[in-house]
C-alpha positions as CSV (number, residue, x, y, z in Angstrom):
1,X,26.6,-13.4,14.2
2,X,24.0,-15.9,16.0
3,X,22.3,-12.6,17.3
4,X,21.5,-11.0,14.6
5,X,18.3,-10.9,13.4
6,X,16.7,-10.5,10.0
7,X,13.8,-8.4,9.8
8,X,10.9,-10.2,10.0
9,X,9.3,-10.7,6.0
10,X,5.8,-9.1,5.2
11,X,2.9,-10.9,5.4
12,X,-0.1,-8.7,5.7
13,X,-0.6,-6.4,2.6
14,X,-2.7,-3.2,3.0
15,X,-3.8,-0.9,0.3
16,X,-5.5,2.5,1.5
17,X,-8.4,4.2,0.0
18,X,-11.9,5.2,0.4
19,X,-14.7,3.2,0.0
20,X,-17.7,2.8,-2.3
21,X,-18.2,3.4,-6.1
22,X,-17.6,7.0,-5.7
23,X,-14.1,6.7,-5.2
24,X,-13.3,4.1,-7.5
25,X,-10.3,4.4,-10.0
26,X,-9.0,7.8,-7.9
27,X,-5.6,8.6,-7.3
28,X,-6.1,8.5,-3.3
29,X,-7.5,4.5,-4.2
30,X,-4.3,3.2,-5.6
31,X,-3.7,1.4,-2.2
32,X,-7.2,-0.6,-3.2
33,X,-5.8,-1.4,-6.8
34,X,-2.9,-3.5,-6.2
35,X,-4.7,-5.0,-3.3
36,X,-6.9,-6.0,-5.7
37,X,-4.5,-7.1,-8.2
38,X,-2.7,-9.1,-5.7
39,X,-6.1,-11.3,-4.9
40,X,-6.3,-11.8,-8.4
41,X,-2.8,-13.1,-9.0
42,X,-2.7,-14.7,-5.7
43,X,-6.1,-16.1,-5.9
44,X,-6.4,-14.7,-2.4
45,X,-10.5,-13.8,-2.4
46,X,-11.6,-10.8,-0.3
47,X,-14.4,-10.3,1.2
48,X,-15.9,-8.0,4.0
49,X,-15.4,-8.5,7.6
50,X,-16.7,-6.3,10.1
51,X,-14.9,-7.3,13.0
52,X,-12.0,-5.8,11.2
53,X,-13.9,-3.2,9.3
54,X,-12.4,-3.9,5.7
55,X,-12.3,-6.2,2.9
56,X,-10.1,-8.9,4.3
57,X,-8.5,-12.2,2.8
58,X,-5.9,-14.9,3.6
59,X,-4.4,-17.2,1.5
60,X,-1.1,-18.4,0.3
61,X,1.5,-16.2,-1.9
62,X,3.9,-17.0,-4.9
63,X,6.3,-19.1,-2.9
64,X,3.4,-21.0,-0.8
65,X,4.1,-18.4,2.1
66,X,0.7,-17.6,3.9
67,X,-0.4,-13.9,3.2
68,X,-2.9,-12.1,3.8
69,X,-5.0,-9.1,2.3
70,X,-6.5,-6.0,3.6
71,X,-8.5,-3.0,2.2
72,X,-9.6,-0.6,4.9
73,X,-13.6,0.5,4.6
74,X,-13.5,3.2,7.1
75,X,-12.2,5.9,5.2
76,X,-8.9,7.0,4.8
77,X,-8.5,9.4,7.9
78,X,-9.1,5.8,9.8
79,X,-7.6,3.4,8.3
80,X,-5.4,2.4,11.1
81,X,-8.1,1.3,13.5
82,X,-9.1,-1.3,10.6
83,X,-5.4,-2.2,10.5
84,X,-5.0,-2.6,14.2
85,X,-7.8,-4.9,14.3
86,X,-6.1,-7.3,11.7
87,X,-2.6,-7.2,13.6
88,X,-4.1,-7.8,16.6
89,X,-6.1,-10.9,15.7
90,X,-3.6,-12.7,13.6
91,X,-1.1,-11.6,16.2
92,X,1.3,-9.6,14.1
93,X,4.2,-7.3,14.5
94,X,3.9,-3.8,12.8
95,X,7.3,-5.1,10.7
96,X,5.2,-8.1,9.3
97,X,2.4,-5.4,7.9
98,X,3.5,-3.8,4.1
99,X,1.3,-0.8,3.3
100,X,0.5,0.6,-0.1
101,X,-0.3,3.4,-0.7
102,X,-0.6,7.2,-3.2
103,X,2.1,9.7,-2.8
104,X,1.9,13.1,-4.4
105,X,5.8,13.8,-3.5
106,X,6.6,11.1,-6.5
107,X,5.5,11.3,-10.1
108,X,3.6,9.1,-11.5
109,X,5.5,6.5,-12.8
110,X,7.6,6.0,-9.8
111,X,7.5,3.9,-6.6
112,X,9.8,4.2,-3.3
113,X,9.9,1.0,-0.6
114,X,11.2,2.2,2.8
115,X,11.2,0.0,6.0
116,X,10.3,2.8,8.3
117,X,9.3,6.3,8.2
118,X,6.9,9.3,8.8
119,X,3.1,10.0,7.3
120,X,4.6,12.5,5.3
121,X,1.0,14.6,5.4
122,X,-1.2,11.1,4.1
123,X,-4.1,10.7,6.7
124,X,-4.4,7.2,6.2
125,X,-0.8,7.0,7.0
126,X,-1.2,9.2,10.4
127,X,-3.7,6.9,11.3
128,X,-1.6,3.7,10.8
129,X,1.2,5.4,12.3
130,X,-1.2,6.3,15.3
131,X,-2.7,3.0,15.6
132,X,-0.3,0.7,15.7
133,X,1.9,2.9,17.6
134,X,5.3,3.4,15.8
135,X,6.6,4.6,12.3
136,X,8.8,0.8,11.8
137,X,6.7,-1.0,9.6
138,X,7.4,-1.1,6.1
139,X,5.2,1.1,3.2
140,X,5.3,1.3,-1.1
141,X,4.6,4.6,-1.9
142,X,3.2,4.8,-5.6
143,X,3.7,8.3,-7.2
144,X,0.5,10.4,-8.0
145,X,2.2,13.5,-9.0
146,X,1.6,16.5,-7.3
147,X,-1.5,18.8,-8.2
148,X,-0.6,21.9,-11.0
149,X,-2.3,24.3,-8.5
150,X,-1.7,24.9,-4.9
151,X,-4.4,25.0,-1.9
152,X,-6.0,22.7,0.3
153,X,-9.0,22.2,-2.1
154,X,-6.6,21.8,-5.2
155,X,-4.7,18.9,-3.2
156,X,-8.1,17.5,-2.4
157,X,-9.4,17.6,-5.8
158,X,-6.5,16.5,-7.4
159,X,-6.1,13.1,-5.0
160,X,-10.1,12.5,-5.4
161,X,-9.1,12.5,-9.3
162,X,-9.0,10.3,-11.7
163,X,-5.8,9.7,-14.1
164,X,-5.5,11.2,-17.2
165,X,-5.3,8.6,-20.3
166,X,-1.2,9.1,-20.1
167,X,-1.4,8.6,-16.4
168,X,-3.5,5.3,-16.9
169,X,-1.5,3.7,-19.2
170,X,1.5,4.5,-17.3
171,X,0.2,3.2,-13.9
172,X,-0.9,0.1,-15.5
173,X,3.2,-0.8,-16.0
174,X,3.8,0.4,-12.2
175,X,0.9,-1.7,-11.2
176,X,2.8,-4.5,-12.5
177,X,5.8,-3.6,-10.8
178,X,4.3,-2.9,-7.5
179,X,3.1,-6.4,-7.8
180,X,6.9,-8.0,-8.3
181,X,8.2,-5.3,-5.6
182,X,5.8,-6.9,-3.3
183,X,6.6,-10.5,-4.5
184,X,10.3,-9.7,-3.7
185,X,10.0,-8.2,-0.6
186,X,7.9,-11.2,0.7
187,X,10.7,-13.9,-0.6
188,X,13.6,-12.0,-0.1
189,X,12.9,-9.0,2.3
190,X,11.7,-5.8,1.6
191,X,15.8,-4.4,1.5
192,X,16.5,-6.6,-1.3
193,X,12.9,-5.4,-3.0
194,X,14.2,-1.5,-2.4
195,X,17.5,-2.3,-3.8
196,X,16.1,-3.6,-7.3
197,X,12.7,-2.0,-7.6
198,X,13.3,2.1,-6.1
199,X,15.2,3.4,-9.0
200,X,12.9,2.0,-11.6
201,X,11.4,4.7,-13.8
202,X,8.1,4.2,-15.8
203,X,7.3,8.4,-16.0
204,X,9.2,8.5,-19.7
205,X,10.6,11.4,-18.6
């Protein structure tokens, strides 16, 4: 049908985390990772810009498409006003923004695309969700685990962790296949990206 139209593709990446060296390598910074991983394989160079309050870059993705990069510097619990500022300078829709980001609901080893959805208890994801003012825009949740003990402070701790050895060497495989997931959903659309990359399995379990 003429009137159907196909959700508009990605453009803007955003990985959530906390800033400074403090939180480097945590679980809750995995958002920051495959940003940076993407301006390495992209050759798309960040750098900070207040007027958006984050690490910001543009530049063009694997099929020549224009893309561009965003890491939050305002702490997790705000990361949508940093986002907001982005959309609303590069006029963007809230369907064109991906967001990556830590999920203790998945293990590690696992990754779940969605097109829409709820913060599912992540801050940085109320904050998105508040800022830009509805829940359809698409996210890549990258499994964390969930902590062994139960508590506010255990949750805390165990997000403001680092990986275990295993963990690592497993997260460097899903880091590689956040990347393609993102490729895919950029040059394809991010249902074709959920249909090949949601049931993949790097746990070993």
């Amino acid at each position: 049908m003429a009137d159907a139209v196909s959700p508009a593709l990605p453009c803007l990446i955003v990985g959530l985390g906390n800033p400074g060296d403090k939180y480097a390598g945590t679980r809750h910074n995995i958002g920051f990772e495959v940003i940076d991983r993407l301006s390495k394989s992209w050759a798309v160079s960040l750098k900070e810009e207040r007027r958006f309050q984050g690490e910001y870059g543009a530049g063009f993705g694997p099929t020549r498409q224009k893309v561009y990069l965003l890491k939050p510097l305002t702490y997790m619990n705000r990361s949508g006003q940093s986002m907001r500022a982005v959309l609303d300078w590069l006029k963007l829709e809230p369907s064109q923004v991906l967001v990556v980001y830590d999920d203790m609901d998945l293990p590690v080893g696992r990754l779940r695309l969605r097109l829409s959805g709820s913060a599912g208890g992540h801050n940085g994801m109320k904050s998105a969700i508040a800022h830009l003012g509805t829940q359809e825009f698409p996210r890549l949740r990258i499994g964390i685990g969930a902590s062994d003990r139960t508590g506010d402070q255990a949750v805390v701790s165990h997000v403001l962790g680092n990986f275990s050895k295993a963990e690592r060497s497993t997260l460097d495989g899903v880091v590689d296949t956040t990347l393609r997931t993102i490729e895919k959903a950029l040059t394809d659309g991010v249902e074709k990206a959920m249909s090949l990359y949601n049931s993949v399995d790097l746990s070993g379990g």
